[in-house]
C-alpha positions, 0 to 999 in steps of 0.5 A: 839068335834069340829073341832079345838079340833080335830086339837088340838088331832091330833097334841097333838098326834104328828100325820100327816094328813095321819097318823090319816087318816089311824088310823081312817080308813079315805081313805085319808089326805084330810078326816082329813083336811075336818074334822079339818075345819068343812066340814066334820063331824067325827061320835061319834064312831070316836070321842070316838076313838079319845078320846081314842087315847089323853088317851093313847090307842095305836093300834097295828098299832100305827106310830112307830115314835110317841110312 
């Protein structure tokens, strides 16, 4: 995936920054943001989770207020 398709992901998700972050067990917002402009790679496990996600996988811990 590249950067913009995990932009894309996020917000076809209708997930924030910080929302993602803790879904993906990213410390913070700024990971995501780093990731979203290419500064930062996300790994394969972390993209297959993400691709799960836009699938329609919701954890548990999924933010209620986009289900």
């Amino acid at each position: 995936m590249t950067p913009d398709d995990i932009a894309k992901t996020r917000q076809h998700l209708r997930l924030t920054r910080t929302q993602l972050a803790a879904l993906m067990g990213y410390g913070s917002a700024s990971r995501i943001s780093e990731i979203e402009h290419g500064t930062f790679g996300m790994g394969a496990a972390a993209q297959r989770l993400l691709i799960a996600y836009a699938a329609g996988y919701r954890p548990a811990d999924w933010p209620e207020e986009t289900k």
